[in-house]
C-alpha positions in Angstrom: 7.6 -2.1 -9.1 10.1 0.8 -9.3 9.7 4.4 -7.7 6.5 5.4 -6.3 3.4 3.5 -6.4 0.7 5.4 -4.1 0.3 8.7 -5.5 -2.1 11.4 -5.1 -3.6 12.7 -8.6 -4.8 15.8 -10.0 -8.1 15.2 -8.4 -7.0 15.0 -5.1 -7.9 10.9 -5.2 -5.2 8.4 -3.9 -4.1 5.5 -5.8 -2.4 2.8 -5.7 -0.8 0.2 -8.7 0.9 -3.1 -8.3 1.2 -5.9 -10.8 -0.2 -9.2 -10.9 -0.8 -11.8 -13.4 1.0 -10.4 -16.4 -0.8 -6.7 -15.6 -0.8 -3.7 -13.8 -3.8 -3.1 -11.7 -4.9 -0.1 -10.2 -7.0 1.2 -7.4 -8.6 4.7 -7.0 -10.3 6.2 -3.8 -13.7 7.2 -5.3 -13.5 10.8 -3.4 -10.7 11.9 -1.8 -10.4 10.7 2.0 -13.3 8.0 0.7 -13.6 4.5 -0.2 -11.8 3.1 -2.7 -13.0 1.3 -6.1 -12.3 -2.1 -7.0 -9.0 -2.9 -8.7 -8.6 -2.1 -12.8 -6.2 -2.9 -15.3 -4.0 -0.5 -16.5 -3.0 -0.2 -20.4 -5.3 -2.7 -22.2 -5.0 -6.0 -22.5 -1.4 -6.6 -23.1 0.6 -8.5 -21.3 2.9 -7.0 -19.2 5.7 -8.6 -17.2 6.9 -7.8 -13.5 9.2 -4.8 -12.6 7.5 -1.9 -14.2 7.9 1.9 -13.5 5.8 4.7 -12.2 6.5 8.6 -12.1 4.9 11.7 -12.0 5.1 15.1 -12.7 4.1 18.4 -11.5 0.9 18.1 -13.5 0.4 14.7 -11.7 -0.4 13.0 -14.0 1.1 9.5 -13.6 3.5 7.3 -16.1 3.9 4.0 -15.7 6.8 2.4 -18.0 7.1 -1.8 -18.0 8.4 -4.7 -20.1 6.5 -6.6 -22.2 6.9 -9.8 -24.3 7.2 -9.1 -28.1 8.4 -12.9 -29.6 10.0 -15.8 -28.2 13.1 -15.1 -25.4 12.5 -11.0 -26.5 10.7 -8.1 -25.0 10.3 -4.6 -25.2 9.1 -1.6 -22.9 5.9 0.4 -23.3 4.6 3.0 -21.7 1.2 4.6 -20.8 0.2 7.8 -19.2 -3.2 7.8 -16.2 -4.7 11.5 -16.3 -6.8 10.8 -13.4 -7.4 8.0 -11.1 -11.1 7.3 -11.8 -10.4 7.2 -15.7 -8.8 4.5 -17.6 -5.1 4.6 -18.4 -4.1 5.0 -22.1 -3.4 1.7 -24.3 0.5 1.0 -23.7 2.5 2.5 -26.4 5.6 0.4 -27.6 9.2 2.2 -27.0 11.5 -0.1 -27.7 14.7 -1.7 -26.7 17.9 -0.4 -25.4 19.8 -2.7 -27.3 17.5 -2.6 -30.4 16.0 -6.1 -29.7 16.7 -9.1 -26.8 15.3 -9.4 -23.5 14.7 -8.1 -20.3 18.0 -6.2 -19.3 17.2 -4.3 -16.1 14.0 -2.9 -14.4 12.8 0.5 -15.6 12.9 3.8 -14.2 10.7 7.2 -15.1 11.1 10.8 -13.8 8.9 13.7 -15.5 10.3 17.4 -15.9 9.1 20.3 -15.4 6.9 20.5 -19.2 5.4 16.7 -18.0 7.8 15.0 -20.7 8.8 11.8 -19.5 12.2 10.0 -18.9 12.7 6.4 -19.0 15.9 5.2 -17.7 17.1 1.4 -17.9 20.4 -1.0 -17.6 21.2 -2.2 -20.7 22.6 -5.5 -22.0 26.2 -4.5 -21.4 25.0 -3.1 -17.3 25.6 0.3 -18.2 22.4 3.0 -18.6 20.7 4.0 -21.5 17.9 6.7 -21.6 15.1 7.7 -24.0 12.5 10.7 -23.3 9.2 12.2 -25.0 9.5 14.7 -27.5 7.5 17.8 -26.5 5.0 17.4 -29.0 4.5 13.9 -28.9 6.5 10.5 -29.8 10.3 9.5 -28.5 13.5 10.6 -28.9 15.8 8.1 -29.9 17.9 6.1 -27.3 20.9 7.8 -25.5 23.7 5.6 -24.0 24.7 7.1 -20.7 27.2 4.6 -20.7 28.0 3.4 -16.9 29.6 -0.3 -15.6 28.2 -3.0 -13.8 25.0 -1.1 -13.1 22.4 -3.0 -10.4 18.9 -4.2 -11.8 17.2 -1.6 -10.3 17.6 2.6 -10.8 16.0 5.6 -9.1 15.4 8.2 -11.2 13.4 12.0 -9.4 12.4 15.0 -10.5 14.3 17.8 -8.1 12.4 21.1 -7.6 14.4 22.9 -9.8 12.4 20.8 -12.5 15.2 19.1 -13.6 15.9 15.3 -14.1 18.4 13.0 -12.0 19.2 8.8 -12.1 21.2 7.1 -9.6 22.4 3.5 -9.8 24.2 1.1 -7.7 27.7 -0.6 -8.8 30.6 -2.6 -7.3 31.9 0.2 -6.1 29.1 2.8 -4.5 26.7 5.0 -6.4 26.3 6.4 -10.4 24.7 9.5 -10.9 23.5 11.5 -14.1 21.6 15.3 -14.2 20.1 17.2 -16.5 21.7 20.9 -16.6 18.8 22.4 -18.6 15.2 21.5 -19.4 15.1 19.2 -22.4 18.9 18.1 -22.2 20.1 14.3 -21.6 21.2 14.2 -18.2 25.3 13.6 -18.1 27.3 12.0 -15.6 27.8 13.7 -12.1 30.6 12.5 -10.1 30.1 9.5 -7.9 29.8 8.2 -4.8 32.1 6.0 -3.6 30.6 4.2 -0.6 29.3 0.5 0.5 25.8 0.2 -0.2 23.6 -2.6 -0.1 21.6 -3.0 -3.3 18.1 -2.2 -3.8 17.9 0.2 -0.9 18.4 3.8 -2.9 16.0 6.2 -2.4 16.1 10.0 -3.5 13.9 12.8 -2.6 14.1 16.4 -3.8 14.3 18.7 -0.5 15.3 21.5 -1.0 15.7 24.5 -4.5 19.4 23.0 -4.3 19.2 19.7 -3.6 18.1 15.8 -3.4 18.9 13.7 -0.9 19.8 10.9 -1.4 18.9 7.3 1.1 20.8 3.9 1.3 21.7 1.5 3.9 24.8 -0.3 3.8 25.8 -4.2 4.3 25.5 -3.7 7.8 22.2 -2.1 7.7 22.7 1.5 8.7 20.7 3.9 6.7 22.5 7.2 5.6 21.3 10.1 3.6 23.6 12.1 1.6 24.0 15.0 -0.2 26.5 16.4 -3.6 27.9 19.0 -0.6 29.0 16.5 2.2 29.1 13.4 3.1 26.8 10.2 3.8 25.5 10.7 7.1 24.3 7.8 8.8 20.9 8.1 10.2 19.8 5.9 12.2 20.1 1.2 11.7 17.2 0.6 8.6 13.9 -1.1 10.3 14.1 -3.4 8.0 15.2 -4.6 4.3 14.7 -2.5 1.0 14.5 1.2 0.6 12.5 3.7 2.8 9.6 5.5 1.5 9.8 8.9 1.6 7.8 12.5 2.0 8.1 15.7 2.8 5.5 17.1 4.9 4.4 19.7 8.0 4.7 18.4 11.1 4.0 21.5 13.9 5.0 24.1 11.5 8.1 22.2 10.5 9.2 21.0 7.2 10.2 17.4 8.0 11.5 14.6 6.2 9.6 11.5 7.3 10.3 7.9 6.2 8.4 5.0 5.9 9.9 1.5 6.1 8.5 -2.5 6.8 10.5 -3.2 10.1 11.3 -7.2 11.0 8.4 -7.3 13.0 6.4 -7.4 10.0 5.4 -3.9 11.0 4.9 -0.3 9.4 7.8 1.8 11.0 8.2 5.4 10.8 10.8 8.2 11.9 10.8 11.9 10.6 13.5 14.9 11.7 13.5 18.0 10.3 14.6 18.4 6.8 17.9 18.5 5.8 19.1 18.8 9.6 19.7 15.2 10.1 21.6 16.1 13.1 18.4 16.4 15.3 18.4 12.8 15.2 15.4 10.3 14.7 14.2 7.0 15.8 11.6 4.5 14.7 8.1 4.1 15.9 5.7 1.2 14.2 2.1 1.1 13.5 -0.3 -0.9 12.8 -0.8 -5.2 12.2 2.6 -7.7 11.3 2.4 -7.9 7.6 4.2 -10.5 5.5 7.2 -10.6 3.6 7.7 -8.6 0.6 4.8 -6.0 2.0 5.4 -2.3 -0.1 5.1 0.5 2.2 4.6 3.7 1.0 4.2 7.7 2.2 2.1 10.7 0.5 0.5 13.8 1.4 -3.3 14.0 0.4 -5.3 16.4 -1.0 -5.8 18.3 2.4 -1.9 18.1 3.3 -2.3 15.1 5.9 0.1 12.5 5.5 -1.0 9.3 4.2 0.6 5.7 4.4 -0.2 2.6 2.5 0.8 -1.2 3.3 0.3 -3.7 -0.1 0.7 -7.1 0.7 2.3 -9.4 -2.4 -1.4 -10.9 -2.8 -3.1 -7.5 -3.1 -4.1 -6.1 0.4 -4.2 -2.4 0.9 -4.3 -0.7 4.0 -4.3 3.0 4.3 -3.7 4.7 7.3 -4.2 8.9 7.4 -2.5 11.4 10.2 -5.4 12.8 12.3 -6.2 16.2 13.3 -3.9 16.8 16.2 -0.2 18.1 17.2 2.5 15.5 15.6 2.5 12.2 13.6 -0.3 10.1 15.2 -1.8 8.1 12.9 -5.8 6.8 12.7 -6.5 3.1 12.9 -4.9 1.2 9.6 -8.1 0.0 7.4 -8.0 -2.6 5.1 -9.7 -1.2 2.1 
């Protein structure tokens, strides 16, 4: 999976979506705070393949982009849209190919603007970027080359509160970056960053009217965040491989960044610091039991502003773990649900 993947809908309900056996699955909490229903396919019956896309916008609605196979060594990415957890997801919807027809080039990535049109962003065959969006009415524009060189497999693409799209990629040599200027426009290339990075760490979340900050580690495992009007600042050494999740949310009165990550223990670690003043400093704390290799963590606020984490285990397990009603972060027991 790509971007988010625990998300809080327009209901107020949690959910969760992973894929397994040539599908996306989803779970739902039946209320919100409740139990959870048992997992459901998303899209129909078509079979999907691993590495799909999930974004949403401020309508929360969610959008899940994927691949799937369309004839021998050739695929093609589809897309559905889930209004609201407890319902069923629309029928995927071919898109297409960034390179007209071929294979798999790159896993997808989706941001949603401010009018809840969607924005799929992929490598193509030649490792640059190519984007295609909705139309407002309905239906796709045609496919934009953002052009790019030796683009990583996998993007991260956010909406910033200004409403506007962004797309970051990893290369040889540090960090791509495309942004919309207006509503509807393609976004066009930003300068970039030059800086070691490891691949598949990126992260970005919009944190302020001005700007999104942007998370890596780099070879040696130090996690940064940066933003367009400075320079990377490291943070604190990454608890472990992969990117951080990330949320904003209150803490005491105090708009804080917190971050989410699966340490080498095997453990959920967390840190926060006030947002956008990563001088206050941070460190990690962990929570919860040792869970195995290739374990998603992930970090939302629910539908009464408590911060929620998830743990999903490559065979399926969820645990969800809520903050409880006192000063700071402390957490209630993780529950396997």
């Amino acid at each position: 999976m790509n971007g988010v993947w625990l998300i809080r809908g327009r209901d107020g309900r949690l959910s969760v979506y992973w894929h397994t056996q040539e599908a996306v699955l989803c779970r739902a909490e039946r209320i919100p705070g409740g139990s959870w229903d048992a997992p459901r396919r998303v899209g129909g019956d078509q079979k999907v393949q691993p590495g799909f896309a999930l974004g949403q916008g401020p309508d929360r609605y969610g959008h899940l982009i994927a691949w799937r196979p369309t004839r021998s060594g050739e695929s093609g990415l589809v897309h559905s849209t889930h209004f609201r957890p407890l319902l069923a997801a629309l029928d995927w919807q071919p898109i297409g190919h960034p390179n007209k027809t071929g294979e798999r080039t790159g896993t997808p990535a989706v941001a949603v603007d401010a009018e809840g049109r969607a924005y799929l962003f992929v490598r193509n065959r030649g490792k640059g970027v190519h984007t295609i969006n909705q139309k407002e009415r309905g239906g796709w524009n045609t496919w934009h080359d953002l052009k790019g060189s030796k683009v990583g497999e996998e993007l991260v693409a956010v909406t910033a509160e200004s409403g506007l799209v962004e797309v970051y990629a990893t290369s040889p040599t540090g960090v791509l970056r495309w942004l919309q200027e207006e509503p509807g426009a393609r976004p066009l290339a930003a300068d970039p960053l030059d800086v070691r990075i490891e691949p598949g760490t990126l992260n970005a979340l919009p944190t302020s009217k001005e700007h999104t900050t942007l998370f890596f580690s780099d070879p040696e495992g130090m996690l940064h965040a940066w933003r367009p009007d400075g320079d990377p600042v490291p943070l604190i050494a990454a608890a472990g491989p992969g990117p951080v999740s990330t949320v904003r949310c209150d803490l005491n009165g105090h708009d804080c960044t917190l971050l989410a990550q699966r340490s080498s223990s095997g453990r959920v670690a967390f840190a926060a610091y006030p947002t956008e003043q990563e001088s206050a400093g941070l460190w990690w704390t962990e929570s919860g039991p040792a869970l195995p290799a290739g374990t998603r963590v992930a970090v939302v606020e629910d539908a009464e502003g408590r911060v929620a984490a998830a743990s999903l285990t490559p065979d399926g397990v969820l645990r969800v773990a809520r903050q409880k009603d006192e000063p700071g972060l402390a957490l209630a027991a993780w529950r396997e649900v």
